[in-house]
C-alpha positions as CSV (number, residue, x, y, z in Angstrom):
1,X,121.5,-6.3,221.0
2,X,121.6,-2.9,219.5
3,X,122.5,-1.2,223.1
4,X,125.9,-3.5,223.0
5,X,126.6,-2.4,219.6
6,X,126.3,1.0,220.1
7,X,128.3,0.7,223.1
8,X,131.2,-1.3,221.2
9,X,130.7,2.0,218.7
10,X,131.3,4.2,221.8
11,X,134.1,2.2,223.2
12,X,136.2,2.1,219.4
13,X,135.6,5.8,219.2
14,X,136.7,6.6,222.9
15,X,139.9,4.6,222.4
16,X,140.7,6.6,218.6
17,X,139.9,9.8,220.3
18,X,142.4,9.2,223.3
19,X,144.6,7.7,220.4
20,X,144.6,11.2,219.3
21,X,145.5,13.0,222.1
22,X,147.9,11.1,223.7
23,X,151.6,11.8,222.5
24,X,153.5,8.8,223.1
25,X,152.2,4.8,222.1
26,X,153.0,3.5,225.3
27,X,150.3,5.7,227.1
28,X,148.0,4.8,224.6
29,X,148.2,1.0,224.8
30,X,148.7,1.6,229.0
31,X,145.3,3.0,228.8
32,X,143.8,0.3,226.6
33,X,145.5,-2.6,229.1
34,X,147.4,-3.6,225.8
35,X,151.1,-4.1,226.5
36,X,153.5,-1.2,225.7
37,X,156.0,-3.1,223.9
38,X,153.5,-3.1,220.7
39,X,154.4,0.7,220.4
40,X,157.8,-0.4,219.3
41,X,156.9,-2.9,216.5
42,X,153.0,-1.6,215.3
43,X,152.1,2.0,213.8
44,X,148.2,0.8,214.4
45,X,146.8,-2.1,216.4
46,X,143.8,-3.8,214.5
47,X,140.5,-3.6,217.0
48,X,138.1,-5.5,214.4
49,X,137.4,-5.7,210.8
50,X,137.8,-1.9,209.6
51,X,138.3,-0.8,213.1
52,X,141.8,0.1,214.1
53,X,143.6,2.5,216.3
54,X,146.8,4.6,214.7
55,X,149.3,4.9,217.2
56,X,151.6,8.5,217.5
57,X,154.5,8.2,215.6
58,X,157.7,8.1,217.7
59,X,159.9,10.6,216.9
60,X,163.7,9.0,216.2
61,X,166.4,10.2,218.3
62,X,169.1,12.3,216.6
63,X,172.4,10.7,216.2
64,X,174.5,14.1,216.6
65,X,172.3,14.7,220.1
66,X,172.8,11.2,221.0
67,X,176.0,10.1,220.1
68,X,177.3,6.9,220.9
69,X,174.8,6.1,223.5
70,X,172.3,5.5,220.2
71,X,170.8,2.1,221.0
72,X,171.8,-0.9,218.6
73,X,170.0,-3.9,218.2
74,X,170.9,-7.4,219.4
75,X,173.0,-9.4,217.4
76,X,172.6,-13.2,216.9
77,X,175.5,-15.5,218.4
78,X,176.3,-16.4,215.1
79,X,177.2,-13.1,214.0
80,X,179.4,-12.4,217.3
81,X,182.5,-12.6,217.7
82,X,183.2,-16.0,218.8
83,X,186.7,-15.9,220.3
84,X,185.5,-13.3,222.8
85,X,181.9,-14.1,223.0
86,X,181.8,-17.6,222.8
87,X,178.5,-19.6,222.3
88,X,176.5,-20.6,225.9
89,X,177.2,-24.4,226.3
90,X,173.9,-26.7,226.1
91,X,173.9,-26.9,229.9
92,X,174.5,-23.0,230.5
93,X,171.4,-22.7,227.6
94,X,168.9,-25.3,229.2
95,X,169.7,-23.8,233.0
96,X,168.7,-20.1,231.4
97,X,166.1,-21.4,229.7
98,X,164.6,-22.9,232.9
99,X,165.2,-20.7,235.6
């Protein structure tokens, strides 16, 4: 019982240490067979009670480097314009739905 412990000991501080060195979240949670997506939305990704892994802060792009190709966010179909983007039918929304 103790030999698994002290391997789940070596495992969470294996997995901090790489957390460490790595520069970007994605190759962190690629490493840990977590997927990369969570680097987006999570600063830290909870392991256990007390145990956690901080992930590297991605560095925002600058707007004056970037310009207009800075990357927005969705907007909902309610917020759209609906004269030019009008709502999917029920039909169009069930047939992407189930693809």
């Amino acid at each position: 019982m103790s030999s698994m412990v002290n391997e789940e000991v070596e495992a969470v501080t294996a997995a901090k240490d790489m957390a460490k060195a790595a520069r970007k979240a994605e190759e962190v949670l690629s490493a840990l067979k977590m997927w990369e997506g969570w680097g987006r939305y999570h600063s830290a990704i909870a392991l256990g009670p007390d145990e956690e892994i901080v992930l590297p802060v991605q560095e925002e792009p600058d707007p004056d480097t970037v310009g207009f190709a800075y990357p927005l966010p969705p907007l909902e179909f309610s917020l759209r314009n609906s004269r030019k983007f009008p709502p999917p039918t029920e039909e169009a929304a069930l047939r992407e739905m189930f693809k």
